[in-house]
N, C-alpha and C positions, 0 to 999 in steps of 0.2 A: 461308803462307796469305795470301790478298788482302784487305785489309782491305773494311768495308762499302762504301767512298765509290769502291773501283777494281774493286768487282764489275763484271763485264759479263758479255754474253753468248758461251759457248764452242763451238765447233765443232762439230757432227753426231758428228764421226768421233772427236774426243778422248774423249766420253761412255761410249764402250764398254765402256774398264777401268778406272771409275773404280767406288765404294762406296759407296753412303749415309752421310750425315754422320750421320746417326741411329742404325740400328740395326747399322753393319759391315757387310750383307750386299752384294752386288751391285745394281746399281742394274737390271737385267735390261733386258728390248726390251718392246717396242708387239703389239699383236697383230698388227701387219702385219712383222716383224721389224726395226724401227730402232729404236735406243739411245731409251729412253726417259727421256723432259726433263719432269720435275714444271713448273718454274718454266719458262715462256718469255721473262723479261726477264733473269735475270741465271744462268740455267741452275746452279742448285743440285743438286750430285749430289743426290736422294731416290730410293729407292726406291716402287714401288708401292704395297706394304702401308700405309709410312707417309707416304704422301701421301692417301692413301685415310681413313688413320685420321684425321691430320690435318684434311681438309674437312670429316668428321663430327663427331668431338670436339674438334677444337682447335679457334685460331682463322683457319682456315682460308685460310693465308696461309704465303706462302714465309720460312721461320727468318733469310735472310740480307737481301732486300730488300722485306721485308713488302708484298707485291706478291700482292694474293689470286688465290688457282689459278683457273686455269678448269678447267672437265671436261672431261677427256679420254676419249678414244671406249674403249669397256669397263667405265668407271667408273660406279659409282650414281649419279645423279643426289639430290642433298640441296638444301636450302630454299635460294632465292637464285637457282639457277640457272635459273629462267623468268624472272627478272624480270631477272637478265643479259641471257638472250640473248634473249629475248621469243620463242623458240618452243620445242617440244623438241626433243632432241637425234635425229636420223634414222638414227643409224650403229647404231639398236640396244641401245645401253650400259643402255638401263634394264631390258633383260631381265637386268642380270648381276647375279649373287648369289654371298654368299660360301658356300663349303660348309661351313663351319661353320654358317651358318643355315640351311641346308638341313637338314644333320644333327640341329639341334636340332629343326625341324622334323618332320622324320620320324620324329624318337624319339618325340616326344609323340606322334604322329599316332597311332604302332605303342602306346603306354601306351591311346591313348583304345579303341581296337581291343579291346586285349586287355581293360580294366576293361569294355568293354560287352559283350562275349561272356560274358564270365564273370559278370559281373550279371544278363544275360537267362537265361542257362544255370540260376543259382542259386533266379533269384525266381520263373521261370516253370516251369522243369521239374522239379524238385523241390521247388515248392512250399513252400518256408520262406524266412523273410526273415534274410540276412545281415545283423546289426547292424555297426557298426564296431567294427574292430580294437580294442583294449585292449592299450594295449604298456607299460602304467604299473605294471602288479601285481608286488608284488616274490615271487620265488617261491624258496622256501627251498631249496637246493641237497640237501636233504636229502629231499625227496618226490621221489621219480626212478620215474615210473608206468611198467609193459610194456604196451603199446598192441597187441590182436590182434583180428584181424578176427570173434570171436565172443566178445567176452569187454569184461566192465567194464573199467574203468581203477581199480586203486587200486595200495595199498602205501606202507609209509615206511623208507624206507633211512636208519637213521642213518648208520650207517657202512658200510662195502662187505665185510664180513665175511658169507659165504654163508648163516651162521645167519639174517640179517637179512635176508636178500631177500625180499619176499613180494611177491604175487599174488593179488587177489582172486576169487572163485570166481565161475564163469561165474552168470546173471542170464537166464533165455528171457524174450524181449521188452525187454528192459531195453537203454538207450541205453549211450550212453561218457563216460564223465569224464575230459575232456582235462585234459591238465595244459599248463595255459597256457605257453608258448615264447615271447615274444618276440620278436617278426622286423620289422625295420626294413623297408618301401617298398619301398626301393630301396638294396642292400649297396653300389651301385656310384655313387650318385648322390653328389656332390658338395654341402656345402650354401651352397659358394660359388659356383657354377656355376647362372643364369639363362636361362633356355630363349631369350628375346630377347637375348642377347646376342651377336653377330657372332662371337666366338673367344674363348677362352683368351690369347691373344698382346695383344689389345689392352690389358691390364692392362701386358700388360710394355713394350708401346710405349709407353705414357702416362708409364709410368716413365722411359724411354729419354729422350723428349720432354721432358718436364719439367725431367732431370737438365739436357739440354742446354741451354736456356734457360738456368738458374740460372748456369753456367758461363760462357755468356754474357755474361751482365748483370754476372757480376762480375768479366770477363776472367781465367778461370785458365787458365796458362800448360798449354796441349795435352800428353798424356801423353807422352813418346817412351820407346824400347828405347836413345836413344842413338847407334842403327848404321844409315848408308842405308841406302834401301828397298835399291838393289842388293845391300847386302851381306846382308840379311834373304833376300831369295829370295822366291820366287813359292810357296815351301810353308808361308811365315808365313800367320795368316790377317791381322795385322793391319802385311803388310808394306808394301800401298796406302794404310794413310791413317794415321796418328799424331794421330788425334781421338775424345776418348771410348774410348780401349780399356781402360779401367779399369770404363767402364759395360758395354760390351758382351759385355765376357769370359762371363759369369756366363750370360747371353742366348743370347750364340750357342751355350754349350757344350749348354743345355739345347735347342735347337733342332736338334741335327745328329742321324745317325740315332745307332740306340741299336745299332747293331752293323755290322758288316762282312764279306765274304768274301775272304777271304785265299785267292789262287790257290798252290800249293805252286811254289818258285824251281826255274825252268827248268834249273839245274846238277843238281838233283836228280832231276828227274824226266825231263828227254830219254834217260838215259842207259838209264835202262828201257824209256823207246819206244824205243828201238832196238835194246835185245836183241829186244822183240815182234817188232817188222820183219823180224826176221831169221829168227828161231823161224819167221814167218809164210812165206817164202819159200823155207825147207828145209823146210815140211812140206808147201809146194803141191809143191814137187821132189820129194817121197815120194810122195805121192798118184798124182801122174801116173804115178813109176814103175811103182807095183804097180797100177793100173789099167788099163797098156798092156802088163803085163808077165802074165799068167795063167799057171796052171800046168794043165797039162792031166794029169798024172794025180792030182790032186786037188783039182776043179775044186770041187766044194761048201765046199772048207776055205777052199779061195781068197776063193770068193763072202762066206762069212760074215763073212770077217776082214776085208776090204774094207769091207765095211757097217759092221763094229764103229770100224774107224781112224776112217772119217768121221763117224761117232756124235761118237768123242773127237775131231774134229777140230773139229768146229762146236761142241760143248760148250766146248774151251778157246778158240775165238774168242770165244763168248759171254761168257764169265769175262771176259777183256780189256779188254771197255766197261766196268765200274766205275773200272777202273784207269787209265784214259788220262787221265782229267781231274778228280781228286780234288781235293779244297779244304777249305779248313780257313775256321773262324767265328770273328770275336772280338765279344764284348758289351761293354757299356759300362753300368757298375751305375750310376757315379755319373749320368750324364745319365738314367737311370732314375728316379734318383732326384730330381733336379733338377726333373723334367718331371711327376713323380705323385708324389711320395711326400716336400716339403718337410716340414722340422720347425718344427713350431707349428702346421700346415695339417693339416687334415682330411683323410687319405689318398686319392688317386684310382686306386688301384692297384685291378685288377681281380679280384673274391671267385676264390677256387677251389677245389673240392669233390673232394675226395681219395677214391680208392676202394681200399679193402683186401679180398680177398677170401682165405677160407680155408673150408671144408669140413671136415674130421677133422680135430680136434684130438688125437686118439693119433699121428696121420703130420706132424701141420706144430704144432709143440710152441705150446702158448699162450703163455712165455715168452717166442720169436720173436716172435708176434704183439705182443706185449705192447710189445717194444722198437720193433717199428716205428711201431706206433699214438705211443708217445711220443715219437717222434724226427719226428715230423707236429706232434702237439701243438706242441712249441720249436720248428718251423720258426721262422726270420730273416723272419717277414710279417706285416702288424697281423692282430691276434687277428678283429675282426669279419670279416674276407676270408676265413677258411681252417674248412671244415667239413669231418670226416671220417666216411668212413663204410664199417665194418664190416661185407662180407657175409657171415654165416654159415649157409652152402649145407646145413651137415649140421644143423640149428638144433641145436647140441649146451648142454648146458646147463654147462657146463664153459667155451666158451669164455662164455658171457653172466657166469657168476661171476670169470674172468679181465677182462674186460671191465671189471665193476665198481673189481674192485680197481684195474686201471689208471689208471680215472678216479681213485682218488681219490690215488695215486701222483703222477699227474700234478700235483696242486696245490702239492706241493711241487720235482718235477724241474723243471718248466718256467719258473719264475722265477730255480730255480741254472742253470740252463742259459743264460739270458739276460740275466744279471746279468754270469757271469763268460765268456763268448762262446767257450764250449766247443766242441768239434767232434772227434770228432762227436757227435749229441745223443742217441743210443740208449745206454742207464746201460752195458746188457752189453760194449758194443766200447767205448765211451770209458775204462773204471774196464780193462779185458784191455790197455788199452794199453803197452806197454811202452819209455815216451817220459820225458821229461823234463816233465813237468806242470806244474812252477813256471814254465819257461818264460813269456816275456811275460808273466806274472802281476805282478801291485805291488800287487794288494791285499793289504792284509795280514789280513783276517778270511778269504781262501782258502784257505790249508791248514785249519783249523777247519771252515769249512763244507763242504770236500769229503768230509771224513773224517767229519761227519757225516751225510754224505746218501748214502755209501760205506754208511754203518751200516743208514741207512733202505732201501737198496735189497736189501742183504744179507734184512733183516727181511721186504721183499716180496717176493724170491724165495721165501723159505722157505715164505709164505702161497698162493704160487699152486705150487710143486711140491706143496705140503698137497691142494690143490686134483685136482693131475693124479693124485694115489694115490689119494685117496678115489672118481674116476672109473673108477677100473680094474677097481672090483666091482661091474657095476648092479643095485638091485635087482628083484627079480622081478617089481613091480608098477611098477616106474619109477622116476623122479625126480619130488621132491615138493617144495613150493617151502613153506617156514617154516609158513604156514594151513593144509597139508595139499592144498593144490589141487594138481593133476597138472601137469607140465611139459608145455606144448601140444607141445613138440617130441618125446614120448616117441618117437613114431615117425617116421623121419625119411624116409619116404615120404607121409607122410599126416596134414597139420597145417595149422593156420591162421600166416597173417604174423605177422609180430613185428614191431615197432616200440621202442624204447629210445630215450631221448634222455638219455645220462649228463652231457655239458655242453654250456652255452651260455649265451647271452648272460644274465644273471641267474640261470642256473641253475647256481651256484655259482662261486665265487669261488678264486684259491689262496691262499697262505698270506702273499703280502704286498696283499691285498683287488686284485688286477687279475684283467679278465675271463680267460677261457682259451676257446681255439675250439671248437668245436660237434662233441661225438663223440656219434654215432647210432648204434644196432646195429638193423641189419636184416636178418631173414629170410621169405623170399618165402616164400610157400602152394604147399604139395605136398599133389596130387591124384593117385588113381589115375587112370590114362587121360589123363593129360596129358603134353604133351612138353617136358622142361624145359632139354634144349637146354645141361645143364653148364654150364660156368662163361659161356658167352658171353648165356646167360639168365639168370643171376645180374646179370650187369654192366649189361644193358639194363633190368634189375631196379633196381638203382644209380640208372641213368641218369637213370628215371622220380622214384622218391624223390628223388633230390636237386634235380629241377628243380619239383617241388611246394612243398621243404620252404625250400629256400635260390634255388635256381636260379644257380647260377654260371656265368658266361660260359665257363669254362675248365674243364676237368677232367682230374685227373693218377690216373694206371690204375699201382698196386704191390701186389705176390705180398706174400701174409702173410710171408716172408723176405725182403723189400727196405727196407730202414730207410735214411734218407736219411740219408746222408751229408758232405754239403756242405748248409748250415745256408741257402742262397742260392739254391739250386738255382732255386726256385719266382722268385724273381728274375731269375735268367739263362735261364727260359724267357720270361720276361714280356717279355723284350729284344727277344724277335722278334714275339710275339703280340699285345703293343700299339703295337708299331713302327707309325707313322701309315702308310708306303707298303707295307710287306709282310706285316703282320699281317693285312689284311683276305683274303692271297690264300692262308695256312700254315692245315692241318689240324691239325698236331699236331707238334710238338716233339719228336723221339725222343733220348735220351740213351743211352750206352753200359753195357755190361752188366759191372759188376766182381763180382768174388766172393773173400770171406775165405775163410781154409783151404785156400786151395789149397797143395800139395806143392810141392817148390822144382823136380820135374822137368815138374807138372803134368801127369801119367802119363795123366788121362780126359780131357784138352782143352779143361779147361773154360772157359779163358783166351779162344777164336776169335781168337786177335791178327790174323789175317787179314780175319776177315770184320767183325768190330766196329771196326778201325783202322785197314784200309783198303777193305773193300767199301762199307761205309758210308757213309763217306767220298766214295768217287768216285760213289755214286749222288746224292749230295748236291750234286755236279756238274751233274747231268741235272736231275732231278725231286722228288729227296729220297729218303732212306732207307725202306726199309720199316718196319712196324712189327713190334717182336720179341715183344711181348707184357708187358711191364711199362717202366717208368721212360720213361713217356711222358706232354706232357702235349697236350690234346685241344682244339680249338676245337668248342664244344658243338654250332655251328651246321651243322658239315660232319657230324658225326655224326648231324643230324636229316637228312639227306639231299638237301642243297640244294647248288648249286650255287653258287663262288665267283662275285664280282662280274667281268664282265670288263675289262681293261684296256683306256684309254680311246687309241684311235689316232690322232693329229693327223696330216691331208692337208693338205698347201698346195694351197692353190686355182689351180686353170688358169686360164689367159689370157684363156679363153671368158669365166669367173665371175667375174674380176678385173673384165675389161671390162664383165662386164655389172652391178655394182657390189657384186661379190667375196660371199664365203659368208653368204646370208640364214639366218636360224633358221626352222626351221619352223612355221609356221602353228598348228600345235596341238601342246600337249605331248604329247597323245594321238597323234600322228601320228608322233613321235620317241622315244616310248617301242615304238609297234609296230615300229618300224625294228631298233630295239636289238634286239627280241624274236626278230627274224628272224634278225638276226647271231647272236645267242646260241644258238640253235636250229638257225642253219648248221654241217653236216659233223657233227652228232651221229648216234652210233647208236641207233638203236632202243631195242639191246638194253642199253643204258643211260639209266636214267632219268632224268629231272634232273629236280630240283624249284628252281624258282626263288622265293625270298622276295621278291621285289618283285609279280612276281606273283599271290600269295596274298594277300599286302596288298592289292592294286590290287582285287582279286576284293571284297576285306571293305571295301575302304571304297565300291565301284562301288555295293554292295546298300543304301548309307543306313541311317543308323541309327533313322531314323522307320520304317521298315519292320521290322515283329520278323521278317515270315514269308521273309523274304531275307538275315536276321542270321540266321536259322537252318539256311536251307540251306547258310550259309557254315561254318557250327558244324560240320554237319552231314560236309562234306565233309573238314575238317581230322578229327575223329573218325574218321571211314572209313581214314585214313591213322597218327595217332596213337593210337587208341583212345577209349572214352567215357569222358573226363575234361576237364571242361568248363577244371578246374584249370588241370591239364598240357596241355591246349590251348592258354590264355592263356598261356602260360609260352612256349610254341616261340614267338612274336611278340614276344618280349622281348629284342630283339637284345642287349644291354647285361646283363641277367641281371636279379634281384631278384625279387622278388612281390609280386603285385596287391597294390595297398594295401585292395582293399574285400571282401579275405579274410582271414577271423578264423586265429587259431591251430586254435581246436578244426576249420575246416571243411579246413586245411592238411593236420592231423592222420588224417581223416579219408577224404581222399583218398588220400594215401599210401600205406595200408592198400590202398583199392582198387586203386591201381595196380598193388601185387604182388601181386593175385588170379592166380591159375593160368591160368584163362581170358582175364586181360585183353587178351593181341596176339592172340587168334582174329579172323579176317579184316579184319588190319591188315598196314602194310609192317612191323613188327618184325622183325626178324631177313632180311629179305630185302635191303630198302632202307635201313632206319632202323637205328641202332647195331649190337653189334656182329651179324658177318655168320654165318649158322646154316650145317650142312652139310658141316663140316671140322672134324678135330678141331686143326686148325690156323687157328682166326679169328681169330689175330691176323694172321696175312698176306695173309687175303683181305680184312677190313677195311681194311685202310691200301691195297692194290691197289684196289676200289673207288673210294675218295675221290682216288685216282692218276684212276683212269677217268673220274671227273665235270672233271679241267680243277683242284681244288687242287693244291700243291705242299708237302713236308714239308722240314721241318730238322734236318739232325743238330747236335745241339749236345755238346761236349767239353771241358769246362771243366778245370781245372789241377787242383781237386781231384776226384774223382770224383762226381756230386752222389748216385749211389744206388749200395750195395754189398748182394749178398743171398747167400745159403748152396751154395754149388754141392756137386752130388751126390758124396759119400764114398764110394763104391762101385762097384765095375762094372757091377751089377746096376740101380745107379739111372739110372747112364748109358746105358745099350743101352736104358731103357726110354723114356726123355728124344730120345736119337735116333730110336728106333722110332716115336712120335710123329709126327716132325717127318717122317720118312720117309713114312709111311700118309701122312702131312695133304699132304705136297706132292704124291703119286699121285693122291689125291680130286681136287684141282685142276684140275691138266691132265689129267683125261678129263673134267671136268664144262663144266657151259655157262660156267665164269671162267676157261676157259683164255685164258690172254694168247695163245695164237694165233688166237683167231677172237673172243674177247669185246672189245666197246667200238670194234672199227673206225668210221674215220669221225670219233671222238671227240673227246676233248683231252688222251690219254696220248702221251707223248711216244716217240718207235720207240726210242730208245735203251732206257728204263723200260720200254719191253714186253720187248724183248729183253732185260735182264738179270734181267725178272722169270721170264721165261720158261725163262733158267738156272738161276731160284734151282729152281723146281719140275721143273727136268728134270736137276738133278742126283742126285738120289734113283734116278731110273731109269735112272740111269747104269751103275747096279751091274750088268743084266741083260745087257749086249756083255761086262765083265768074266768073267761068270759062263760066258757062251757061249763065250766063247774057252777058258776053263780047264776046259770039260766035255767040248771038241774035242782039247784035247788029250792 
């Protein structure tokens, strides 16, 4: 290295592949593309960022020949530089902003939006005044009220034994006595993170900066590996410079992405494109033959058989496209963790609200239920991020008593489960294991405590099969709750909502005093004459509640028989969905489908090894996997129906524009955001909606907030679309998740309730546009097709252990009825207006993704050339 006194200035052309003395990373080019030079007296490799950081926070001068910067063209302009250069800079640079301020920007913008929509909504249309929140009241984990849309709030659970459950008796004209919940702001807000603050990074630049100085001044001998750069190699990252890699380590690992796609190796997989090849050109040799080749005394056998070959022939080319370019994902927990989720630091890791649904508890056992609900509980995620919630579609009062007990089961599994880093976290599969348990153990109070939490799970099985006998005789007048009040679900066509909040943040505690996450039981209002649309209006049912109650950015969709498995899972989805460049453009995260109990010859197929390990897969290639209907996890936003942001396309400038003094900004932002609007809006279908969120924002803040009668029409219009819920309005403008801070518990409460009114999506896009999709009894394929058709993209993820394992059908009976399903739902399909052959043209589904979707749904009707041929014969 050159000492200070024989620094000079270096070359244009050496600059290129040299690294920041700072932070390791590359020292990058100019906006016009040449090597960019921080320092012009003695050419100091610096990067941008931390040349930038430097003029602003430091002291704004070059580290090696204290030689203060000038501005260069892109850069902010900061204090000094008029009185440098005594005019401003012409090249434009003080339009440029960093998008982290921008972002913080727009967050607030989108907070003051939603806090004044739902202020106007509250004070002016219904006529009562929101006080503030109260989030100080300590609330005994023992009062656990049933919240329904005609009925007081009361009751006191000491314990979750079903003699104790009680229900106050309905009240005509009488209001609700909420039981105060606790709900923080913002689940996701940081309370280290300042809205003025340019990034997240400059903390750790200052750090970088500082270290270096110190090193400096005190001349410590530069870190080396020991081995030249040549013998290090161009795949070191720190084989260009041997300074500071003891700072940087730590920095860059948290800065690089949080995962990857791993193409599958060319020795593997040509050798299957080549049988294809080959298959593909003996079957054009068949085709031709028997198409030139007729039979003429029987000339109808000929014709049908002809029709049927080429049926199967374009069905097995369609099959093919998954398979040509499959590819495989790997995550990166620790840099996940590095980047959100430091120890001593206040988690930044993104809430997620879990959805379990089940219907009949005599068909899908409440003990099942019971082990997934707990195996959610101990997910590997801080306790304030993770709320579950329980739909019970049959409102059965069987599961609300299993439910209970669960909760309070859980205060004791969920701290052995996290203490001794068990897996998996469901009591029934972990304690059935037939493993070595001591394994990696060195505690020495774990045998003791297993063997007694063996005993206590023993003890709740026995109370909740207690439970499922005592169900099996109802009596004649119903189910009656401890006071004698009628169970509103007696009849399970014709009931009011239900509301439960069994834990959460102060409403109760486990057994070594730490929080536990948020389990809610909910059931939607059943009316005669309404249409309730099975489980996919259950789930939109979810959807609404939970973005009222907690609002999570994210939401992971699991069948009452899928217990999570891998303790991380919710981690290694987080890898792509916070990933800063392709979380903004992923719908949803689909994981593969395992199942216990299966036979060793797996006789009903329930294994798909085909379609889960490698169609999946090579869709994953294209556009992303479909979605299969459970162990998924969900970007909220693409589910409200909007369109992803699009990807920003940099043109070099022509000769014309160079000459004539190269790419001007536009005149008005308004003029470059219509521009956008145009491109965004170019090659769409029709018959595909887009709703764009910048948009709808631009609409709410165009009307001014002095004006209430244009706050309202704004109100007015998102309602048209989501419903009359001034709430759950404010909530879809929450890009980040959380709730209004100038909404009480009880009006959270309250809403909730309305939201799963029966009536509530009458002449809104629910079910059409907005979550999931009605009209099949296969929505989980047309939903994730959809969000394919708006221009998102999904990920299959595959982790080593499986992250979710659930019950596959023991029967033939259960199977033929599980195919038949899928069969009907793929027919509905492709005759309705989502047929992938004529829906969304023009759009931004990609031809490969239409065509293999287009196989998944015309494989079902594949059966019918089958059946023709062997009825011909």
């Amino acid at each position: 290295m050159e000492s200070e006194g024989e620094a000079g200035a270096k070359p244009v052309t050496a600059l290129g592949a040299q690294v920041c003395q700072i932070c390791s990373d590359g020292v990058g080019k100019t906006v016009d593309g040449e090597p960019f030079v921080a320092c012009d007296v003695c050419a100091f490799p610096v990067c941008r960022p931390c040349y930038e950081y430097e003029r602003k926070d430091g002291n704004q001068s070059c580290p090696q020949c204290k030689t203060r910067y000038k501005r260069h063209k892109g850069s902010p302009a900061i204090l000094g530089d008029m009185e440098e250069d005594g005019a401003p800079a012409a090249d434009g640079a003080s339009d440029f902003n960093y998008d982290s301020e921008n972002q913080n920007q727009n967050q607030n913008q989108k907070q003051k939006i939603s806090e004044r929509m739902l202020s106007w909504q509250l004070t002016y249309s219904r006529g009562e005044e929101v006080g503030a929140p109260n989030y100080d009241k300590d609330v005994s984990h023992n009062h656990i009220p049933l919240l329904t849309s005609g009925q007081e709030v009361s009751g006191e659970l000491s314990a979750a034994s079903p003699e104790r459950l009680s229900m106050a008796s309905p009240a005509v004209g009488g209001g609700k006595r909420v039981h105060n919940i606790p709900y923080s702001s913002d689940i996701n807000q940081s309370p280290n993170i300042r809205a003025g603050d340019p990034g997240l990074g400059n903390v750790a630049w200052k750090e970088r900066v500082d270290g270096w100085k110190m090193k400096q001044e005190k001349n410590v001998v530069p870190m080396s590996t020991g081995l030249a750069a040549s013998e290090r190699g161009a795949g070191d990252v720190d084989a260009s410079t041997d300074v500071l890699v003891d700072d940087s380590l730590l920095n860059d690992e948290a800065r690089q992405p949080l995962s990857r796609k791993v193409s599958i190796p060319s020795s593997r997989i040509n050798p299957y494109r080549m049988v294809i090849m080959l298959r593909l050109v003996i079957l054009c040799i068949f085709l031709h033959y028997r198409i030139t080749n007729p039979v003429p005394n029987a000339y109808p056998l000929w014709l049908v058989s002809v029709i049927c070959e080429i049926w199967f022939a374009i069905s097995w080319i369609l099959d093919q496209f998954p398979k040509w370019l499959p590819v495989n994902r790997e995550t990166y927990l620790d840099r996940l963790a590095l980047r959100y989720d430091q120890e001593g630091e206040p988690s930044q890791l993104a809430a997620v609200d879990i959805f379990v649904s089940t219907v009949d508890p005599l068909k899908e056992p409440p003990l099942v239920t019971a082990n997934t609900v707990l195996s959610i509980l101990a997910v590997d995620y801080p306790v304030d991020k993770v709320s579950c919630y329980v739909s019970d579609d049959g409102a059965a009062m069987l599961t609300f008593e299993a439910l209970a007990e669960t909760s309070e089961f859980a205060r004791k599994w969920v701290p052995f489960s996290k203490k001794y880093s068990i897996e998996p976290r469901a009591p029934e599969w972990y304690f059935a294991q037939k493993i070595d348990y001591l394994k990696d153990k060195v505690h020495p109070s774990f045998v003791k405590d297993r063997r007694a939490m063996k005993r206590e799970y023993e003890e709740f099985k026995v109370r909740v099969n207690g439970l499922v006998a005592k169900a099996q005789k109802v009596p004649e007048e119903g189910w009656v709750m401890q006071d004698g009040t009628p169970w509103p679900g007696n009849n399970i066509r014709d009931h009011p909502g239900m509301i439960q909040v069994f834990l959460g943040q102060s409403g109760g505690l486990d057994t070594e005093g730490n929080e536990l996450p948020r389990l809610v039981y909910v059931s939607r209002e059943k009316r005669p004459g309404f249409q309730h649309h099975k489980k996919a209006g259950a789930m939109n049912a979810l959807v609404r509640v939970s973005a009222v109650l907690t609002n999570g950015p994210f939401l992971l969709n699991l069948d009452c028989d899928h217990y999570i498995n891998n303790s991380k899972a919710l981690r290694e989805a987080m890898c792509f969905m916070m990933d800063p460049n392709l979380g903004k453009h992923v719908c949803y995260v689909q994981f593969p489908q395992r199942f216990d109990g299966i036979d060793r010859n797996d006789r009903y197929a329930n294994r798909n090894t085909v379609f889960f390990d490698i169609n999946l897969r090579g869709l994953d290639g294209i556009q992303g996997p479909v979605y299969v209907g459970t162990g998924c996890v969900f970007n909220r936003t693409a589910l409200y129906g909007y369109e992803p942001p699009l990807k920003p396309k940099h043109k070099k400038p022509g000769l014309l524009s160079s000459l004539c003094g190269g790419n001007r900004k536009k005149s008005s932002k308004s003029s470059k955001k219509g521009t956008d609007k145009k491109k965004s809006n170019k090659h769409v279908d029709p018959t595909v909606p887009i709703f764009n969120l910048e948009d709808i924002e631009e609409g709410v803040e165009g009307t001014g907030f002095d004006d209430e009668k244009s706050l309202l029409m704004s109100q007015m219009s998102l309602e048209k679309r989501f419903g009359q819920s001034a709430v759950f309005v404010a909530s879809t403008l929450m890009e980040n998740g959380g709730v209004p801070q100038s909404a009480t518990p009880e009006t959270l409460l309250k809403e909730a309730i309305h939201v799963i009114s029966c009536g509530y999506e009458d002449k809104t896009d629910w079910g059409s546009e907005i979550g999931w999709i009605y009209g099949s009894v296969t929505e989980d394929i047309l939903t994730g097709f959809k969000m394919h058709a708006r221009g998102w993209r999904s990920i299959y993820c595959m982790p080593k252990r499986p992250a979710f394992k659930g019950s596959a059908p023991i029967n033939l009976s259960d199977r033929l009825n599980q195919v038949l399903r899928w069969a009907l739902g793929s027919v509905e399909i492709l005759f309705s207006r989502h047929c992938p052959i004529w829906y969304g043209y023009g759009g931004r589904l990609k031809w490969l993704e239409r065509s293999v979707t287009l196989q998944a749904y015309g494989s079902s009707p594949s059966s019918f050339p089958s059946l023709l041929l062997e009825s011909w014969r």
